[in-house]
N, C-alpha and C positions, 0 to 999 in steps of 0.2 A: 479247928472249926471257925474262930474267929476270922481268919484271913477270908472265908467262904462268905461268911454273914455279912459281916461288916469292912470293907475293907479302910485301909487307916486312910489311903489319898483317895476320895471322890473325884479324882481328874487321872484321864489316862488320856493317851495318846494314839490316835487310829490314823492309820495309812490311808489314804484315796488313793483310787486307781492313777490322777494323775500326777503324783508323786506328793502332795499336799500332803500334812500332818495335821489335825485338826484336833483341839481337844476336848476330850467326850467324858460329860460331867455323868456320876454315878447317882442312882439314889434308890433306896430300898422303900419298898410302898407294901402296907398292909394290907392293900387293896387290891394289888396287883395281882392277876390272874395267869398273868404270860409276862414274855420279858414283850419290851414296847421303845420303840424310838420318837423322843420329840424335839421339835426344831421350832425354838423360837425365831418367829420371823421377824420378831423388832428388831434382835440382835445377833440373829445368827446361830443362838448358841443350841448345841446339841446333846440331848439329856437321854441320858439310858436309864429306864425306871425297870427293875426289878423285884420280881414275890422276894420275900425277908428270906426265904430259907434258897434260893435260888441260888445255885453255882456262881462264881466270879468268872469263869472263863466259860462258862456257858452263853451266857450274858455278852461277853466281848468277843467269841466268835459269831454270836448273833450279829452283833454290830458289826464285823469285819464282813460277812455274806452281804448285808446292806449297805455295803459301801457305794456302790454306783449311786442307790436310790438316795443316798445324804449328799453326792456328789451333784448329782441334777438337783435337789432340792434348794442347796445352797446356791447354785449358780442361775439357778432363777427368782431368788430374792433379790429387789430393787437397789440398788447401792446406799450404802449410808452416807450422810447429809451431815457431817458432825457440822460443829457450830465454830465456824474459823473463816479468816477474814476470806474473801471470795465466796461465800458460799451464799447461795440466792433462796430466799425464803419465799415459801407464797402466806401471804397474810389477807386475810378476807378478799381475795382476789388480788392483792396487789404482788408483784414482785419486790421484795424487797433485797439490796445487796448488801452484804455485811462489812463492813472494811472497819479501819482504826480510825480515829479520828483524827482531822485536820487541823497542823499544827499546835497539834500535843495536848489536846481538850482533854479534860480529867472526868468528864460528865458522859455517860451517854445519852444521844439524842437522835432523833429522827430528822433525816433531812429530804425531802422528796420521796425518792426510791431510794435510797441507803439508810442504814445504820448503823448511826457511828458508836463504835463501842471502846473504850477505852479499856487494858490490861492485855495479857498476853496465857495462849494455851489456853488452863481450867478454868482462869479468872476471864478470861472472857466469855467463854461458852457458857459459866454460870452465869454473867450477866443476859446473855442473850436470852437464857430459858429464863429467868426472873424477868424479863419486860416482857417475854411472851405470856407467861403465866397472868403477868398484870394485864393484860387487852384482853385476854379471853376472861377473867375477872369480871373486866370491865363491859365486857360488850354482850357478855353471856347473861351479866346480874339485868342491864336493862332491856331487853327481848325474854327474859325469861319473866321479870314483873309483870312487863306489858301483857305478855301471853296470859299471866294468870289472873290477871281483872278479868281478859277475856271468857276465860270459865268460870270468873266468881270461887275462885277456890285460892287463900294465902299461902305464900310460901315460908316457911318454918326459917330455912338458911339456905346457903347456898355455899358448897364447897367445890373447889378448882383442883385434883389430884392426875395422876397419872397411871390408872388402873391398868392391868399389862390387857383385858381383855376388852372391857366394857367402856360405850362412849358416856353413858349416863345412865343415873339412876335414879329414883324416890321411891322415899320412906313413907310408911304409914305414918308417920308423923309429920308427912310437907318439908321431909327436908329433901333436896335437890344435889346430886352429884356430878358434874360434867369433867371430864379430860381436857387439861388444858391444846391437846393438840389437836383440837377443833377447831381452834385460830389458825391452824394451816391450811385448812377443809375450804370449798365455792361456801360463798355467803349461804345460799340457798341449800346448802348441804348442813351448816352448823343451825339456823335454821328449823330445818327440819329435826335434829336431836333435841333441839330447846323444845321446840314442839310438840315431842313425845313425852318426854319425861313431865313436862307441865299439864297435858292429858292425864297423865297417870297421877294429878291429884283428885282428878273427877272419876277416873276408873283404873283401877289396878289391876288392870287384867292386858289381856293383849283380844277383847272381842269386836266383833263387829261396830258393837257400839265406840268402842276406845276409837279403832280407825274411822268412824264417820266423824270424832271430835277431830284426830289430827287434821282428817283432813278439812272441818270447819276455819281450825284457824291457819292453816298456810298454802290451802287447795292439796294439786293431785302431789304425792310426795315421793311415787314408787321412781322415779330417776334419781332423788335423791339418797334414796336407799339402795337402789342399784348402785352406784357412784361409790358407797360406801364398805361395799361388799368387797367390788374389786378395789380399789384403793386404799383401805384400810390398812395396809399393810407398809406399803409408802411411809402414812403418815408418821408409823412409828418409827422410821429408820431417822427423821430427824433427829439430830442430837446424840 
């Protein structure tokens, strides 16, 4: 029974129709009502959720009959953006290109449109998401101040994370949550995020009255939310 229930490797291996092997993370949910296929679109990855008492091969010929639909699903995910030299970043509108740094600079720094980043592989891509992290820090903490004099309501803190779903949050306490990868989003798009979650110190709801305050402080905001909807998914293939 144990091989049914629980299986020992949570990763298996599924055929696509076009010869691809792709591999399909297990996991058993008490929740779970039917077996269910999900596809992260930040990174591709494909998770078969199955009820605890649910067959193992029940389960992965489900997944085999859905092969097509994981096959178009992944092939319409955006490509990923890792963080390595060539690769062009948008930064509050700016394009930025990533290269090494000239003549053997140990520093990184910002030069026009490049960024020069010093190390090689992981130590670089870590440094690029640590200066990202810092702008959006940086440019989130002061637009989200400004906005909250606006409503006359303080901010508690203000943290920079990388939530797999949500671009921002607040607490009943005035603390503030934003994704640092809203520094890759149109000015007018990050923005508009600061300007919700700072509304939601004056109203924690999502009513009418909440959207007459967004739109008090940055006007009409629904292209920025449209924007969001479809692109969202971009944003996370960075990195």
């Amino acid at each position: 029974m144990k091989s049914i229930l629980q299986p020992a490797d949570p990763v298996r291996q599924l055929a696509l129709p076009d010869g691809r092997e792709i591999a399909l993370m297990l996991r058993r949910s008490a929740r779970a009502r039917r077996v269910t296929l999900r596809i992260d679109d930040a990174n591709g990855k494909v998770e078969l959720v199955m009820p605890r008492r649910a067959a193992l091969r029940d389960g992965l010929a489900f997944a085999q009959k859905k092969a097509n639909w994981i096959a178009a699903r992944l092939d319409a995910l955006p490509p990923a953006v890792p963080f390595r030299p060539g690769a062009v970043l948008p930064v509050l509108g700016d394009s930025i290109a990533l290269m090494q740094p000239v003549n053997g600079a140990k520093r990184l720094r910002r030069v026009e449109d490049t960024l020069q980043v010093p190390g090689e592989d992981a130590e670089f891509a870590g440094r690029v998401r640590r200066w990202l992290i810092a702008e959006a820090r940086r440019e989130i903490g002061v637009r989200a101040h400004e906005l909250a004099l606006e409503v006359g309501r303080p901010i508690k803190r203000i943290a920079i994370r990388d939530p797999a779903t949500r671009w921002g949050s607040c607490s009943a306490a005035g603390d503030l949550s934003f994704s640092w990868r809203l520094i890759l989003a149109p000015p007018d798009v990050l923005e508009y995020v600061i300007a919700h979650e700072v509304a939601h110190l004056r109203q924690m709801n999502h009513s009418h009255r909440f959207w007459a305050l967004v739109e008090t402080l940055i006007g009409d905001c629904s292209a920025d939310r449209a924007w969001l909807r479809r692109n969202g998914t971009l944003l996370r293939r960075y990195g």
